[in-house]
C-alpha positions in Angstrom: 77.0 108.7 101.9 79.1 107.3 105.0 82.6 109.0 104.0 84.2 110.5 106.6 86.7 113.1 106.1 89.5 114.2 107.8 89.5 117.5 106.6 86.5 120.0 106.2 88.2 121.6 103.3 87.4 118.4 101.5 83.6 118.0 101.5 82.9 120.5 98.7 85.3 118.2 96.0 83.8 114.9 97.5 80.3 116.3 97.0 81.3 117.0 93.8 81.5 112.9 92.8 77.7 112.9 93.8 76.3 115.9 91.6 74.2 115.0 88.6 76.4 117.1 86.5 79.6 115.1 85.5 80.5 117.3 83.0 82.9 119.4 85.0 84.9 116.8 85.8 88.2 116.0 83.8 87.6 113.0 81.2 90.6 110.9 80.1 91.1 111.7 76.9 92.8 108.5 75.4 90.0 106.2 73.5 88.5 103.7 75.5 89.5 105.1 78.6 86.2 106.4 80.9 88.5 107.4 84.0 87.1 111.1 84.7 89.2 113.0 87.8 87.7 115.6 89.7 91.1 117.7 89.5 93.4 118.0 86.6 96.4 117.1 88.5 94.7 113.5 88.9 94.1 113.3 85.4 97.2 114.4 84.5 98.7 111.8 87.2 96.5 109.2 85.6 97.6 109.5 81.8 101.1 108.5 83.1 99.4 105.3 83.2 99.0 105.1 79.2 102.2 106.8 78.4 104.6 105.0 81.0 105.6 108.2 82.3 107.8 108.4 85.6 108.3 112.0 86.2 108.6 112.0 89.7 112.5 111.2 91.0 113.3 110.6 94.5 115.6 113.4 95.1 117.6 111.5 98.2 121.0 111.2 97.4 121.8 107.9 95.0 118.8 106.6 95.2 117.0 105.8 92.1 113.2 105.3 92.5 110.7 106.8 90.6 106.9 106.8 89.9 104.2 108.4 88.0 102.1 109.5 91.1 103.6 112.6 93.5 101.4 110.2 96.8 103.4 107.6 95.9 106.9 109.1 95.8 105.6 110.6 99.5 105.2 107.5 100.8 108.7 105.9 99.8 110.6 109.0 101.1 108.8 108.6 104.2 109.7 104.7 104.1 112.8 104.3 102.8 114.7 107.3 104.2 112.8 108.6 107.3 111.5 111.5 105.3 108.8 114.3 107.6 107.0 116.5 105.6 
């Protein structure tokens, strides 16, 4: 595999997407769906997706944005008001 990773503390879950043994990752469990997430937090980030979910609120002062994924609510703070975690 040619990943690269940034962080060392990272191989052992991306080793993880190449092991024979799927079973220990998290399935989705609405029908149809085969998305399967090596942590639960990205499954549970994922079923936002069927339920239309946007739990995550921009907590800057009158600003209304929201979104089902935590990365993406990084991202706007960091664009939209100058945010440094």
């Amino acid at each position: 595999c040619d990943k690269k990773l940034s962080r060392k503390a990272d191989l052992p879950r991306h080793m993880r997407t190449h092991a024979a043994n799927k079973e220990a990752m998290f399935p989705c469990p609405y029908a149809g769906c085969e998305y399967k997430a090596l942590q639960r937090s990205n499954l549970t980030t994922h079923i936002h997706t069927h339920t239309g979910a946007r739990p995550n609120k921009c907590p800057h002062p009158e600003c209304t944005y929201t979104t089902s994924d935590p990365g993406s609510l990084t991202r706007h703070r960091r664009k939209a008001h100058g945010y440094d975690p």
